[in-house]
LUMFI-557689 format. One record per atom (N, C-alpha, C, O): x, y, z. Coordinates in steps of 0.2 Angstrom, whole numbers, plus 5000, padded with zeros to 4 digits. Each point is the difference from the previous one (the first is absolute). Layout:
REM LUMFI-557689
<site><u>X</u><v>Y</v><w>Z</w></site>
...
END
This chain:
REM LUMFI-557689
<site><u>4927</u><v>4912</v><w>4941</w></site>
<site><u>5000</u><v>5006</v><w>4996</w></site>
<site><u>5001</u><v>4998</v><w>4993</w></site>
<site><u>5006</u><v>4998</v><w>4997</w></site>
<site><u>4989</u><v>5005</v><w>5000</w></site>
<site><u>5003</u><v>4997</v><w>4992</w></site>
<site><u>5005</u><v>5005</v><w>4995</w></site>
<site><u>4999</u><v>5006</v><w>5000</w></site>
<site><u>5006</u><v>4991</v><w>4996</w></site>
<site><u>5003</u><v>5007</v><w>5001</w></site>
<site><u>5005</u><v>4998</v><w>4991</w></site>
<site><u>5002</u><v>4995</v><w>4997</w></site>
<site><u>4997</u><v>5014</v><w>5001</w></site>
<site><u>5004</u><v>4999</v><w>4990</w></site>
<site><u>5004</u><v>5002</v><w>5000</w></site>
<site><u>5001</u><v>5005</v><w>5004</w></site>
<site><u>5001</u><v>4994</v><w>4991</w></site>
<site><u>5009</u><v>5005</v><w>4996</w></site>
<site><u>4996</u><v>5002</v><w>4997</w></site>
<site><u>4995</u><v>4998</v><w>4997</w></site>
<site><u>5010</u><v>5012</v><w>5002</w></site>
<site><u>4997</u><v>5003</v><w>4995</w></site>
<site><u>5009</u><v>5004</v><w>4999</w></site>
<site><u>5004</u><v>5000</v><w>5004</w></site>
<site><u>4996</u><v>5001</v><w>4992</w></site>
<site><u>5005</u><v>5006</v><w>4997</w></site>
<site><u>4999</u><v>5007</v><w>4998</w></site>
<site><u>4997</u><v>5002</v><w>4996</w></site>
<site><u>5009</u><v>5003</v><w>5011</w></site>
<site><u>4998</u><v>5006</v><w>5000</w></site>
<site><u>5009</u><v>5003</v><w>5000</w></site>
<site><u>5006</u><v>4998</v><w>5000</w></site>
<site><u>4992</u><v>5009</v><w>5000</w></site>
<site><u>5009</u><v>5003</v><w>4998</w></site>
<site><u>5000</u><v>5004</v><w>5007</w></site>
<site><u>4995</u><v>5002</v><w>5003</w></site>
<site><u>5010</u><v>4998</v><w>4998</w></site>
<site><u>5000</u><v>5007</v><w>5005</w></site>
<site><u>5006</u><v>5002</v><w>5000</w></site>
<site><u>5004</u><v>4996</v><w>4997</w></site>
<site><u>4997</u><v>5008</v><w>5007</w></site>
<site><u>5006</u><v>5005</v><w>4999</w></site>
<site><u>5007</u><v>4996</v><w>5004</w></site>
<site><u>4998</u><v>4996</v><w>5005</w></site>
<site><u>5008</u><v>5004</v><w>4992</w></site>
<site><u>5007</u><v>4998</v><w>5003</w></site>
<site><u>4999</u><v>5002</v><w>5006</w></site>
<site><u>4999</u><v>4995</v><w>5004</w></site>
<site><u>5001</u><v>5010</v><w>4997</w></site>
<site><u>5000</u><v>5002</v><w>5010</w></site>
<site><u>4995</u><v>4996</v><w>5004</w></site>
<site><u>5001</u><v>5000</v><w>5006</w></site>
<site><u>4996</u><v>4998</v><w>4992</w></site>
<site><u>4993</u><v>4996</v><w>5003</w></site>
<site><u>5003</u><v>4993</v><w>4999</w></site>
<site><u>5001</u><v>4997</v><w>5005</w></site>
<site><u>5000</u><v>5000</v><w>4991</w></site>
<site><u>5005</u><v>4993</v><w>4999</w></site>
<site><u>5002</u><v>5000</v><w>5004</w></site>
<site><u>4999</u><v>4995</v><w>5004</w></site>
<site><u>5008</u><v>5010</v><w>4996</w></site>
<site><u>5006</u><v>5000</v><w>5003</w></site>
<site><u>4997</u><v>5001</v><w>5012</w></site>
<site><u>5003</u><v>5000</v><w>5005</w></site>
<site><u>4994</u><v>5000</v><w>4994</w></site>
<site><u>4998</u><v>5003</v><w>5007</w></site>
<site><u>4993</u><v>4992</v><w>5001</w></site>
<site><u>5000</u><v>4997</v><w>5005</w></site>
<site><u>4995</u><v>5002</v><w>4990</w></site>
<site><u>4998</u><v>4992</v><w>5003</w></site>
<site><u>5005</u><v>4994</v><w>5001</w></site>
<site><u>4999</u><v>4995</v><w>5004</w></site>
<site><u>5006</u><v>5007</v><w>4992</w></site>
<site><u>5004</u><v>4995</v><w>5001</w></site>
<site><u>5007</u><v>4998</v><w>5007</w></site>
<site><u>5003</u><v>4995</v><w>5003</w></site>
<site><u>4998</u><v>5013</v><w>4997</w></site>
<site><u>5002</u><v>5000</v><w>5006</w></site>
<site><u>4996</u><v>4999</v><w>5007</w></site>
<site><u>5003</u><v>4998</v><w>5005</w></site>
<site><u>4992</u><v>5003</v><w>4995</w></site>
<site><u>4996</u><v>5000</v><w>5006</w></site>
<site><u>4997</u><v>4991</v><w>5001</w></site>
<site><u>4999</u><v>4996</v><w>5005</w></site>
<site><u>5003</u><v>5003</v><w>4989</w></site>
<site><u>4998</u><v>4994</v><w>5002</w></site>
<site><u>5003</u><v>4994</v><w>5002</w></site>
<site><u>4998</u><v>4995</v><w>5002</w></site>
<site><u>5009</u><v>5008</v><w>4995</w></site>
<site><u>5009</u><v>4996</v><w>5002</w></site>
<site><u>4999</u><v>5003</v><w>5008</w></site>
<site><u>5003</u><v>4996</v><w>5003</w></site>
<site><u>4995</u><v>5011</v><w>5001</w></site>
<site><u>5002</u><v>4999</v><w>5006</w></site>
<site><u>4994</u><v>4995</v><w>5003</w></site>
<site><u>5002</u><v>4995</v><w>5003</w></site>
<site><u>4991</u><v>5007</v><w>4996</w></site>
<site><u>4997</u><v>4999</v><w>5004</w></site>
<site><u>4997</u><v>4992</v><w>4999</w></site>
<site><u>4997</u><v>4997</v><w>5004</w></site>
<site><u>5006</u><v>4999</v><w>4988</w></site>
<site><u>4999</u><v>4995</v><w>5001</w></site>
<site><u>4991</u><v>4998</v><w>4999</w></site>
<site><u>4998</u><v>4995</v><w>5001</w></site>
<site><u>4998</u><v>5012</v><w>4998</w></site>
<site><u>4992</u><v>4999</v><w>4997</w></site>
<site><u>5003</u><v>4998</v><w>4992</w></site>
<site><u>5005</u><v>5001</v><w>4996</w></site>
<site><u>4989</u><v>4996</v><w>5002</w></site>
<site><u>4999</u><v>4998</v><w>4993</w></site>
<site><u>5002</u><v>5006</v><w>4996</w></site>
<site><u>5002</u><v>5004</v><w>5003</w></site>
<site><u>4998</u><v>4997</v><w>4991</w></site>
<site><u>4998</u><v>5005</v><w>4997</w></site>
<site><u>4992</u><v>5002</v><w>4998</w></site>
<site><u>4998</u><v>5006</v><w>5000</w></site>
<site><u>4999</u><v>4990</v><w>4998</w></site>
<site><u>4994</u><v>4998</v><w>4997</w></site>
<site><u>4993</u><v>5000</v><w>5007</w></site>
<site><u>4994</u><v>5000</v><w>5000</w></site>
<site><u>5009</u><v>4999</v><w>5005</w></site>
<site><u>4997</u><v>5004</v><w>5005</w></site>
<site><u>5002</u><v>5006</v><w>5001</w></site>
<site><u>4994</u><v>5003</v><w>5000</w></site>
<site><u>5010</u><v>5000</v><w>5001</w></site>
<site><u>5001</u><v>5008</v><w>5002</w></site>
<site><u>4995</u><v>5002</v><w>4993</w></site>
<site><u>4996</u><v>5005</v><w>5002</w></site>
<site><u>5003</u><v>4994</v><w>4992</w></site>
<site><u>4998</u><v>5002</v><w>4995</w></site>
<site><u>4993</u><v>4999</v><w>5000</w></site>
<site><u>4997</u><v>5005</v><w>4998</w></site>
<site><u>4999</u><v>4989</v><w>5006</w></site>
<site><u>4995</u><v>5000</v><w>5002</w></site>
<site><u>4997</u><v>5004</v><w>5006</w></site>
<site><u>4994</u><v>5003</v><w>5000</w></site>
<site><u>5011</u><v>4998</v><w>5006</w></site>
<site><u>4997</u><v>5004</v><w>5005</w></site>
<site><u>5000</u><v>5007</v><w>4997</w></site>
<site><u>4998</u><v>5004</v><w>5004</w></site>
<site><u>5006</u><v>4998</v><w>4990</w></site>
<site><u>5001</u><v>5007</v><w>4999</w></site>
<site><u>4992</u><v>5001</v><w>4996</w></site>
<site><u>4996</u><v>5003</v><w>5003</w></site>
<site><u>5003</u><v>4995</v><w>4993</w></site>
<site><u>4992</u><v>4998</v><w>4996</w></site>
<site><u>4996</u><v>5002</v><w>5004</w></site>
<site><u>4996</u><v>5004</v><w>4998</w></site>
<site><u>5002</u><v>4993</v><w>5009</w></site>
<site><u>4995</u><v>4998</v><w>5005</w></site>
<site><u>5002</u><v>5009</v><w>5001</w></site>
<site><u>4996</u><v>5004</v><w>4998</w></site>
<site><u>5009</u><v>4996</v><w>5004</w></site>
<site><u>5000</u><v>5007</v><w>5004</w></site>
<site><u>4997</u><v>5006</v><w>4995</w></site>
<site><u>4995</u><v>5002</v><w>5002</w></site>
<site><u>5007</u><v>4999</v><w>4994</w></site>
<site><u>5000</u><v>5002</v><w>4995</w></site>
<site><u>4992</u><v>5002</v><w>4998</w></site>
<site><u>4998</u><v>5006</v><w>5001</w></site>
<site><u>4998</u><v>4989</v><w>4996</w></site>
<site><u>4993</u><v>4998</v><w>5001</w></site>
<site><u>4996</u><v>5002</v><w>5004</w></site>
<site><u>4995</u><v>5002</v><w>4999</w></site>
<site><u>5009</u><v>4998</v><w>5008</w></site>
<site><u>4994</u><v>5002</v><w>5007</w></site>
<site><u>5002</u><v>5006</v><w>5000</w></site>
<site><u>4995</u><v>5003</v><w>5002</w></site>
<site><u>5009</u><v>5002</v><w>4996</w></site>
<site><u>5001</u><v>5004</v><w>5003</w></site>
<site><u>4995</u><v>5004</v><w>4993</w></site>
<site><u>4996</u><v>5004</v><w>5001</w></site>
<site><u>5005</u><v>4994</v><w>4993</w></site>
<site><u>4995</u><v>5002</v><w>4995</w></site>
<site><u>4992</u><v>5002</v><w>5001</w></site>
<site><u>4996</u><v>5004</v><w>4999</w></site>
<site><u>5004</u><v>4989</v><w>5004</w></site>
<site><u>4991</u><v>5000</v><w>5004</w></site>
<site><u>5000</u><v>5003</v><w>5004</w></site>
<site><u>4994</u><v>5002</v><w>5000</w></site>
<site><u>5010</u><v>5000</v><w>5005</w></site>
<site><u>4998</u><v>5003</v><w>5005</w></site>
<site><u>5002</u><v>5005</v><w>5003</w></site>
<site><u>4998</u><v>5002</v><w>5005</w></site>
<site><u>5006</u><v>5001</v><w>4990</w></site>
<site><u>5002</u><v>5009</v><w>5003</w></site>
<site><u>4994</u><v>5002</v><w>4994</w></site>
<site><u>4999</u><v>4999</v><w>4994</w></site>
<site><u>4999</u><v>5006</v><w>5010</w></site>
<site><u>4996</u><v>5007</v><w>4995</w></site>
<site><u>5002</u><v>5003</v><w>4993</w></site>
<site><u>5003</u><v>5006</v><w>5002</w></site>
<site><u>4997</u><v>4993</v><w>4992</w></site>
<site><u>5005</u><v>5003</v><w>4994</w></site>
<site><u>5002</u><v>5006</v><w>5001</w></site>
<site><u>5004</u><v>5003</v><w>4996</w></site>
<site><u>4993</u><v>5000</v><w>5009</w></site>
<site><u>5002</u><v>5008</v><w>5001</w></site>
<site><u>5007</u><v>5001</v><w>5004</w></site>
<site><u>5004</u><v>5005</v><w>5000</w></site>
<site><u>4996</u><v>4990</v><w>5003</w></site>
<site><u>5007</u><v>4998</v><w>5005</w></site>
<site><u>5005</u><v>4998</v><w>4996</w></site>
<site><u>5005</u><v>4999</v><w>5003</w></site>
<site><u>4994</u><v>4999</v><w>4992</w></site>
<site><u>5007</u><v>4996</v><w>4996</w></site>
<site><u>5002</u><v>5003</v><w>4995</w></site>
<site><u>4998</u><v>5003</v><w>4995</w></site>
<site><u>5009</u><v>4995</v><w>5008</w></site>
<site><u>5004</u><v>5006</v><w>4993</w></site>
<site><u>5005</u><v>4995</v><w>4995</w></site>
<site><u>5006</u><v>4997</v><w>5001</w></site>
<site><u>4990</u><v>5003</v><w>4994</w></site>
<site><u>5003</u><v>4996</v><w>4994</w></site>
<site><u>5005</u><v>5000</v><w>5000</w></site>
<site><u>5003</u><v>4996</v><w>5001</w></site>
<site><u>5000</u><v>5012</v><w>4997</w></site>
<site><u>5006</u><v>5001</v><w>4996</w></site>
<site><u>5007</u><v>4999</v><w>5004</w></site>
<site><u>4999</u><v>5002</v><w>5006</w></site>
<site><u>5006</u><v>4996</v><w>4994</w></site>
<site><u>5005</u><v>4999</v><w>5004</w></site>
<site><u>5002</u><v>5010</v><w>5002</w></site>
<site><u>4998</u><v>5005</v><w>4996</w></site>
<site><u>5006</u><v>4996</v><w>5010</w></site>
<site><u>5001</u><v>5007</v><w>5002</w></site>
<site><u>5009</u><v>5001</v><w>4999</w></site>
<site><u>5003</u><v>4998</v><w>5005</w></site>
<site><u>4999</u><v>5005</v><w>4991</w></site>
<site><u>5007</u><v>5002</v><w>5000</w></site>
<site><u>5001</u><v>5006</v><w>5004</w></site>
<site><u>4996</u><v>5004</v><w>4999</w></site>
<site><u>5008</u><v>4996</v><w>5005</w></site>
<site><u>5005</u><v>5007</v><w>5003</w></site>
<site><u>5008</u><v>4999</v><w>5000</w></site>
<site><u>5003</u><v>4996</v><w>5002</w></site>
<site><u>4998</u><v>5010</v><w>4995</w></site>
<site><u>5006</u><v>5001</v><w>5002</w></site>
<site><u>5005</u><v>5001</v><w>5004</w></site>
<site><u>4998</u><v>5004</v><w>5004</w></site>
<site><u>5010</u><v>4993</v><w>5000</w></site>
<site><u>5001</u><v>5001</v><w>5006</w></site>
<site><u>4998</u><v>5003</v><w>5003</w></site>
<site><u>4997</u><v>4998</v><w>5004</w></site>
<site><u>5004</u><v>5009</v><w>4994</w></site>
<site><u>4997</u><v>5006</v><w>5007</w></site>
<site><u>4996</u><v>5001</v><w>5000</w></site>
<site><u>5000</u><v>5005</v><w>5004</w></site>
<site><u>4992</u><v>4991</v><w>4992</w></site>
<site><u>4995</u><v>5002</v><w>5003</w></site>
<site><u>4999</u><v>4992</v><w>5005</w></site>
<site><u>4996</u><v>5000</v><w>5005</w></site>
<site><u>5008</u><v>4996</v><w>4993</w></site>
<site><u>4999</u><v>4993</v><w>5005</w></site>
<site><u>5001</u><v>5002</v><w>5006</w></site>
<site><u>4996</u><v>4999</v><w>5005</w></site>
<site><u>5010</u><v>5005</v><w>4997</w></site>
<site><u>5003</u><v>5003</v><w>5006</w></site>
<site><u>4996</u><v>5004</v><w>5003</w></site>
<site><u>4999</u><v>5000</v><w>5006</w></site>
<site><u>4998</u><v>5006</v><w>4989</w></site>
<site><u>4992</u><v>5004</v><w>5002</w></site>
<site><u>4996</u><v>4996</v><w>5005</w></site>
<site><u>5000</u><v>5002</v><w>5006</w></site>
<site><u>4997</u><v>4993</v><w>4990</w></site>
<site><u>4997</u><v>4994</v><w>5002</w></site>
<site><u>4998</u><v>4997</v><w>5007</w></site>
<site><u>4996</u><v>4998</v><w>5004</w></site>
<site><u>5012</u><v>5001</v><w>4995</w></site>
<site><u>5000</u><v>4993</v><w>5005</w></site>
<site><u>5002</u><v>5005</v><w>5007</w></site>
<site><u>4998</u><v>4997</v><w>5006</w></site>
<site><u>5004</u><v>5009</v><w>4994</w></site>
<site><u>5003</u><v>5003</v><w>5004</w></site>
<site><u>4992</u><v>5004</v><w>5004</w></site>
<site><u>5001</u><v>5005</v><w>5004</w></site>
<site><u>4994</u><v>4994</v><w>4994</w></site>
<site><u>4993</u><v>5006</v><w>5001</w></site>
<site><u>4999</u><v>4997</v><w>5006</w></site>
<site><u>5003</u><v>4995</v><w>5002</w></site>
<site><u>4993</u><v>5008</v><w>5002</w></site>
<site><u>4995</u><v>4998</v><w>5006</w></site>
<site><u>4996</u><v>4991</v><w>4998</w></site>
<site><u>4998</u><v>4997</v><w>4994</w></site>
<site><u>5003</u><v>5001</v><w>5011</w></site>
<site><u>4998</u><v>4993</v><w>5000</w></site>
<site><u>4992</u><v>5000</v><w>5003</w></site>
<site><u>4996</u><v>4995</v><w>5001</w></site>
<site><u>5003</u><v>5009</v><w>5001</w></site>
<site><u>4992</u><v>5001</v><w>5005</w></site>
<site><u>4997</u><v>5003</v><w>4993</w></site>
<site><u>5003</u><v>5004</v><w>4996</w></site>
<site><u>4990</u><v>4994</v><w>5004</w></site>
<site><u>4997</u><v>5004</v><w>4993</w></site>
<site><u>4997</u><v>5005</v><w>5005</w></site>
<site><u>4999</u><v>4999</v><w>5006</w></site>
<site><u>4998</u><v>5009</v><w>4989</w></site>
<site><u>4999</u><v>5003</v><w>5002</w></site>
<site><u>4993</u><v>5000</v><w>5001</w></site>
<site><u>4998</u><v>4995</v><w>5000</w></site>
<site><u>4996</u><v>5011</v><w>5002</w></site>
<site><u>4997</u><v>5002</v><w>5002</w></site>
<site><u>4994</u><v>5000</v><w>4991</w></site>
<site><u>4994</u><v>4998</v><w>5000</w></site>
<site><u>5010</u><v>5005</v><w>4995</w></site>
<site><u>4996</u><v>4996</v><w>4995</w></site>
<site><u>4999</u><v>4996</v><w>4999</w></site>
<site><u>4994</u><v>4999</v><w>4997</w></site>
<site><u>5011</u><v>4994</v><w>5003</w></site>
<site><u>5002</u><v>4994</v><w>4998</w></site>
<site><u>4992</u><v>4996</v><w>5004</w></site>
<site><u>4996</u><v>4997</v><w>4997</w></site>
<site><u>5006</u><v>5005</v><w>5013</w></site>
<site><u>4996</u><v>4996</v><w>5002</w></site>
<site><u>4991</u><v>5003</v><w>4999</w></site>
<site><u>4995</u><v>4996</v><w>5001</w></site>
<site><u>5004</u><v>5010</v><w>4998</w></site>
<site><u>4992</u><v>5002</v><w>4995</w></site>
<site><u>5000</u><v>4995</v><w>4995</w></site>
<site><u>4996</u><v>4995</v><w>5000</w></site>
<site><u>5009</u><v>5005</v><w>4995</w></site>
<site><u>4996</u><v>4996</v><w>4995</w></site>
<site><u>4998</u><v>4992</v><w>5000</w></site>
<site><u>4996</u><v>4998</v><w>4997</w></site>
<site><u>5012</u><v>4998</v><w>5009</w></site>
<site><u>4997</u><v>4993</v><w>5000</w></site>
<site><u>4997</u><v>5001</v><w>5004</w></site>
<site><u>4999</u><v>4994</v><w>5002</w></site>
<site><u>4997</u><v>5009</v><w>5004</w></site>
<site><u>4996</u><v>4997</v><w>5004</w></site>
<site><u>4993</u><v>4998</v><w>4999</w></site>
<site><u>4996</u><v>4998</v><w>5005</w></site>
<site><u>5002</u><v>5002</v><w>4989</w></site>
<site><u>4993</u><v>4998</v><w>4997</w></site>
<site><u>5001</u><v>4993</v><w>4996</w></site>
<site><u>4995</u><v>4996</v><w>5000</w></site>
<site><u>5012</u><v>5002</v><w>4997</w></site>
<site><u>5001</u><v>4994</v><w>4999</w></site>
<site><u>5001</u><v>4994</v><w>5003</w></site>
<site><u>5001</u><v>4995</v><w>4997</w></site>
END
């Protein structure tokens, strides 16, 4: 595989989390960075743009609790709309 350096910035939290991921798990850096690309790409190609949601989703404690706390089984609308997908 032919392969270049390029120079990109990204966020301290993202640093701080390649870097530990990669002291445990002992993968490169420059590979996880590569496998996240590929993923990244396929999923660009290959999910439908109507399914993808750009923007990052904030909630609040108590609506996360709302959330996480709801029915696990999707409803009877839920399964109308994906059953054609």
């Amino acid at each position: 595989m032919n392969t270049i350096s390029f120079y990109t910035q990204i966020t301290s939290k993202n640093k701080q989390t390649l870097d530990l991921y990669s002291q445990i798990t002992g993968v490169k850096k420059n590979f996880i960075i590569n496998k996240a690309l590929e993923m990244f790409f396929n999923t660009q190609l290959n999910i439908p743009k109507e399914f993808m949601i750009e923007e990052s989703i904030y909630v609040d404690e108590n609506e996360f609790e709302r959330i996480k706390n709801m029915d696990k089984e999707p409803n009877q609308n839920l399964k109308e709309l994906l059953k054609n997908v």
